[in-house]
C-alpha positions as CSV (number, residue, x, y, z in Angstrom):
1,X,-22.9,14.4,5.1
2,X,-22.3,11.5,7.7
3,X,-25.6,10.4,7.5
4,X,-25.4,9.7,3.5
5,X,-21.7,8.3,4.5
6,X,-22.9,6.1,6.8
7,X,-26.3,4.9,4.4
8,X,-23.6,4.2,1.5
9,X,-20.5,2.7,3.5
10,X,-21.1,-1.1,3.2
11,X,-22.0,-0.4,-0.7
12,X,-18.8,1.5,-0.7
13,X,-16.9,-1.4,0.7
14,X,-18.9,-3.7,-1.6
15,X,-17.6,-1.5,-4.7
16,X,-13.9,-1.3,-3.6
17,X,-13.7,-5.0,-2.5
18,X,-15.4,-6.0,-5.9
19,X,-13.2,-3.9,-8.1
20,X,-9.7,-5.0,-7.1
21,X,-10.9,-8.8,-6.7
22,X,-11.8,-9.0,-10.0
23,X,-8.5,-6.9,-10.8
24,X,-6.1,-9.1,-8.9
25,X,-8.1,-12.2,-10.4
26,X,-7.6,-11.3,-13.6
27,X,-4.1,-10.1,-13.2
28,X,-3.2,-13.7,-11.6
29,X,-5.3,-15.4,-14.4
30,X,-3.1,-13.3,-17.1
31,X,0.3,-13.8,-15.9
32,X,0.6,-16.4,-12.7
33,X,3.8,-15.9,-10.6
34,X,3.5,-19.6,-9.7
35,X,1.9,-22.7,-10.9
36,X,-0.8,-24.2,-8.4
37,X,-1.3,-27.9,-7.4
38,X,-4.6,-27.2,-5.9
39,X,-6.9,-25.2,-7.6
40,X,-9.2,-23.0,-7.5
41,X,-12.3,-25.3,-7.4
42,X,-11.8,-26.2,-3.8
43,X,-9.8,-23.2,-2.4
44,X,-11.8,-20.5,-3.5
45,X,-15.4,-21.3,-2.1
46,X,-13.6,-22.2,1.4
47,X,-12.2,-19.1,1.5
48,X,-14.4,-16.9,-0.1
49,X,-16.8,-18.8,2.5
50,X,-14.5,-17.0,5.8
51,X,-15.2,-14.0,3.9
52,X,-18.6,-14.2,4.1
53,X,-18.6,-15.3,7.6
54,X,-16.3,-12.5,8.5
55,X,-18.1,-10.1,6.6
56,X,-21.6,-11.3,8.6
57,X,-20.1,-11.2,12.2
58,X,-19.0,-7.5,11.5
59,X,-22.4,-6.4,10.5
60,X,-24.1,-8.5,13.1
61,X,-21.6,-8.4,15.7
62,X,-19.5,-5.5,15.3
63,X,-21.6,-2.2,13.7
64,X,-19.2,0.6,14.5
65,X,-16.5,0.4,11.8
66,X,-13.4,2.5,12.1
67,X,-15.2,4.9,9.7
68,X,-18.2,5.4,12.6
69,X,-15.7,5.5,15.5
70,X,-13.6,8.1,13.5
71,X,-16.5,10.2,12.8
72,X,-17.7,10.2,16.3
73,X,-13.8,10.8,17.2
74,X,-14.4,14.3,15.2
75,X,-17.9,15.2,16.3
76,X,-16.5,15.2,19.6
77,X,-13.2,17.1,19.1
78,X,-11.2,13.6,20.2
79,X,-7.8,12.0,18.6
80,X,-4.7,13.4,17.7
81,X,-5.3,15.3,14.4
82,X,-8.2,16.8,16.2
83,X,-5.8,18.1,18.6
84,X,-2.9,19.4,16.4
85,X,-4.4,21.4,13.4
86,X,-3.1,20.3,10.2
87,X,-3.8,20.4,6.7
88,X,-6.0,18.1,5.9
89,X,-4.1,16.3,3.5
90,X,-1.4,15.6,5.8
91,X,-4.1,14.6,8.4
92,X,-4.7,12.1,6.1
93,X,-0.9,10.7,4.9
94,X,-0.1,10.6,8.9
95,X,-3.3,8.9,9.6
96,X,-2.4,6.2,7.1
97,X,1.2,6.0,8.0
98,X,0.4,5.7,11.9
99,X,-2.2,2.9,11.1
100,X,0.1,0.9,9.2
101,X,2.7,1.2,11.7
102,X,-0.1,0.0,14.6
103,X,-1.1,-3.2,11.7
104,X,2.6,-3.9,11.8
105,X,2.8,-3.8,15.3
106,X,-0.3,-6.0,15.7
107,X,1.0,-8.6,13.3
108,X,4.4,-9.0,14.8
109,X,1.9,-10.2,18.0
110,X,-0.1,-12.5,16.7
111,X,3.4,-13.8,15.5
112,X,5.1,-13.7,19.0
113,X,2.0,-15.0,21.3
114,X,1.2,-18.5,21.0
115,X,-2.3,-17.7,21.7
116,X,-2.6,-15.2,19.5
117,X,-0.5,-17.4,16.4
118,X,-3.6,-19.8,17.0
119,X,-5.9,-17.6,15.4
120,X,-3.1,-16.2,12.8
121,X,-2.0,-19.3,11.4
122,X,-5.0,-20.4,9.8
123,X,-3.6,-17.6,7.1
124,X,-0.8,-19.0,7.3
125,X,-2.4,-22.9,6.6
126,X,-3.3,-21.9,3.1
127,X,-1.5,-24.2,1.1
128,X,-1.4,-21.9,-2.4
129,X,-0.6,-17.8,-2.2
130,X,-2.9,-15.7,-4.2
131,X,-5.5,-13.2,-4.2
132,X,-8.3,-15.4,-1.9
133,X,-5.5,-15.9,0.7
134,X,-5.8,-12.5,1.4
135,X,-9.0,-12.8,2.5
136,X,-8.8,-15.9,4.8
137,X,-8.5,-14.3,8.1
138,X,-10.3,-16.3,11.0
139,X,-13.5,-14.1,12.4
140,X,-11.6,-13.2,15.4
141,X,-9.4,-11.4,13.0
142,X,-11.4,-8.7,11.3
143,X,-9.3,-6.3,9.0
144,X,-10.7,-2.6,7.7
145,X,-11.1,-1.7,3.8
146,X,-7.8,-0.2,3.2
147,X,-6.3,-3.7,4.2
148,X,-8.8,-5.7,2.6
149,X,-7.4,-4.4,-1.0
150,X,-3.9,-3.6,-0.2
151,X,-4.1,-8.0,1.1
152,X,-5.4,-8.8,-1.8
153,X,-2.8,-7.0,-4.0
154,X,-0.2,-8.5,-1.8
155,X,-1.5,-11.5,-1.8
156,X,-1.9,-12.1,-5.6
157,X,-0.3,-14.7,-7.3
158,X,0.7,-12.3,-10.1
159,X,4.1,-11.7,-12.2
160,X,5.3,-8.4,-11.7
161,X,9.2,-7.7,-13.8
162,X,12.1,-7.3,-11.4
163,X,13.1,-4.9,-12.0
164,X,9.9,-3.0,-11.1
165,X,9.5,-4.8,-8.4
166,X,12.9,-3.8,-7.1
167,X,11.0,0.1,-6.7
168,X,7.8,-0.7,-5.6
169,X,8.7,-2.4,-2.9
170,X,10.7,0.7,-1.7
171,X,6.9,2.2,-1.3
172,X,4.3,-0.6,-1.2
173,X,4.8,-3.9,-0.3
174,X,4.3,-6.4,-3.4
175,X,3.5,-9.9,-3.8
176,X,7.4,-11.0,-4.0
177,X,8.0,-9.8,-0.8
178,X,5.0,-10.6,1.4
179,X,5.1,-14.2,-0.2
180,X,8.4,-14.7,1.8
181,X,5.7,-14.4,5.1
182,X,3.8,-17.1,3.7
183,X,6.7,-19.8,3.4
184,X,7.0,-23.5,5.3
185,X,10.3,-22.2,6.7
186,X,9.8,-20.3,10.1
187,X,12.7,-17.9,9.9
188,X,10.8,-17.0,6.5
189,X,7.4,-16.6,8.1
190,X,8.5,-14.4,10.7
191,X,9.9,-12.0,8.0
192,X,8.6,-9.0,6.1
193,X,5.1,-8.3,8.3
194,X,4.4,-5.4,6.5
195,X,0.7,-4.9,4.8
196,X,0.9,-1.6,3.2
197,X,4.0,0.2,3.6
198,X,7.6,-1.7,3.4
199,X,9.4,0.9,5.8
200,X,8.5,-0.8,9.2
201,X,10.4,-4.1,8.1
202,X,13.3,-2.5,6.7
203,X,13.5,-0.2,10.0
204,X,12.9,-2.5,12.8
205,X,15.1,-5.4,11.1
206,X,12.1,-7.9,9.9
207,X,12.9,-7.3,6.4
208,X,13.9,-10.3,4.0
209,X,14.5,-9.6,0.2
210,X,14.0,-13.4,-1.5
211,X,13.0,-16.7,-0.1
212,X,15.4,-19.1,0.0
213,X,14.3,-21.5,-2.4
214,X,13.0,-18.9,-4.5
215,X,9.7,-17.8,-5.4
216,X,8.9,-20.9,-7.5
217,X,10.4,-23.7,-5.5
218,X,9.0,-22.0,-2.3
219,X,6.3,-24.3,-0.2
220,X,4.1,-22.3,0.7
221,X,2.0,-23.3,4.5
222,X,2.8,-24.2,7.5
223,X,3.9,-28.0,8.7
224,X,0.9,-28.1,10.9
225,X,-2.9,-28.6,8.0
226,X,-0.4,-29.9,5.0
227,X,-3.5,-32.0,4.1
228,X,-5.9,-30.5,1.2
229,X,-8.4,-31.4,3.5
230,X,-8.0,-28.8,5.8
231,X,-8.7,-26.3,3.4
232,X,-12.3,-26.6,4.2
233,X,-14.6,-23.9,5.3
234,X,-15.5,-26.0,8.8
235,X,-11.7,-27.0,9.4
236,X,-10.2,-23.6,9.2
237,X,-12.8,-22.0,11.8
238,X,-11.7,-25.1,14.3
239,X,-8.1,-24.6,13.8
240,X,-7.7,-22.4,16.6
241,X,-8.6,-25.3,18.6
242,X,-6.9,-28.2,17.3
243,X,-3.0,-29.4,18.6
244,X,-0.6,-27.1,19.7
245,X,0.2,-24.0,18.4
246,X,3.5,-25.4,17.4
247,X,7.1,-23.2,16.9
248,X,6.3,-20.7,14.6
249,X,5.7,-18.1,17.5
250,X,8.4,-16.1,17.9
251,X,10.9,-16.7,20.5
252,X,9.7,-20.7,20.6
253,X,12.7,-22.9,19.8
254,X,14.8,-22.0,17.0
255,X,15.3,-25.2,14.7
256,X,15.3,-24.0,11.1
257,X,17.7,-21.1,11.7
């Protein structure tokens, strides 16, 4: 059984990643949240391109996934839930739920150490929001499946009706509310970190409801890489190491408050 999970896990990956980009794609295509000044042709093959980079460094770099280190985690009778007996279904919804909670964690970081920010912000640096921006995390970042689909969704420049996004985002987060993450304003960006579930932002006091410009006057970026420009494939891998990491971190000086 691991043997034929391990043979069919990047084809696995392959399917699910496939399935909701085409899904988000065509949602966004459908029904656009906002209108976009730079399109598709230039944004989309630069980063589609750190995909593909990302996706090679894991494989060549990096060959035990979560899904190998959790399988040799219960071989070997290590982890929690190999500890405490459970059923397995609530193995699984605590699993997910304590992941999330360790994504939020981690994200809240790479917001509060400069450093760290470095490597963040070239997400941030897109200047449109929708289903590729999802993708466009800098190799040094490398995100597992469940993320992979859950950003995309979140990261889609579709409409969804108020008033259903009023409920979702009691249980997932949607597009509105992680879009707010992606605005110029700082106090904006360092709200609503949440990938999956919206519970750790409501809890810990990170949680922001509506941008406020709103969702169509929004800018979008950061101040640092406003030129189109810098939406190319070789510019976002160097933007680690170009200028200072500027205020965004948290706890650097408060100006837009």
């Amino acid at each position: 059984m691991h043997e034929a999970l391990f043979a069919y896990e990047p084809l696995v990956r392959l399917g699910i990643f496939a399935a909701v980009f085409v899904a988000m794609a065509v949602w966004e295509l459908l029904t656009p949240r906002r209108p976009q000044a730079i399109g598709r042709n230039w944004r989309w093959p630069n980063n589609l391109g750190v995909l593909a980079v990302d996706a090679l460094l894991v494989r060549v770099l990096l060959p035990i996934t979560a899904v190998g280190l959790a399988l040799v985690a219960e071989a070997h009778g290590f982890g929690l839930f190999n500890i405490i007996a459970l059923p397995t279904w609530a193995s699984i919804v605590l699993s997910v739920i304590l992941l999330d909670l360790a994504i939020y964690l981690q994200h809240v970081l790479f917001h509060a150490v400069p450093a760290l920010w470095r490597l963040h912000r070239m997400h941030h640096a897109d200047l449109e929001f929708d289903v590729t921006t999802g993708l466009r995390f800098h190799p040094i970042e490398i995100f597992e499946v469940l993320l992979n689909a859950t950003s995309m969704f979140n990261h889609s420049n579709i409409r969804v009706a108020p008033e259903i996004d009023r409920v979702l985002r009691w249980f997932v987060v949607t597009p509105d509310m992680h879009r707010v993450h992606h605005s110029i304003l700082r106090r904006e960006t360092n709200s609503n970190f949440g990938f999956n579930l919206p519970w750790w932002d409501r809890l810990l006091g990170t949680y922001r409801a509506q941008p406020a410009a709103g969702h169509d006057a929004m800018t979008i970026g950061i101040e640092q890489f406003r030129d189109a420009r810098e939406l190319g494939l070789d510019r976002m891998l160097l933007q680690p190491f170009r200028g200072e990491a500027g205020r965004y971190p948290i706890g650097m000086r408060e100006a837009d408050q």
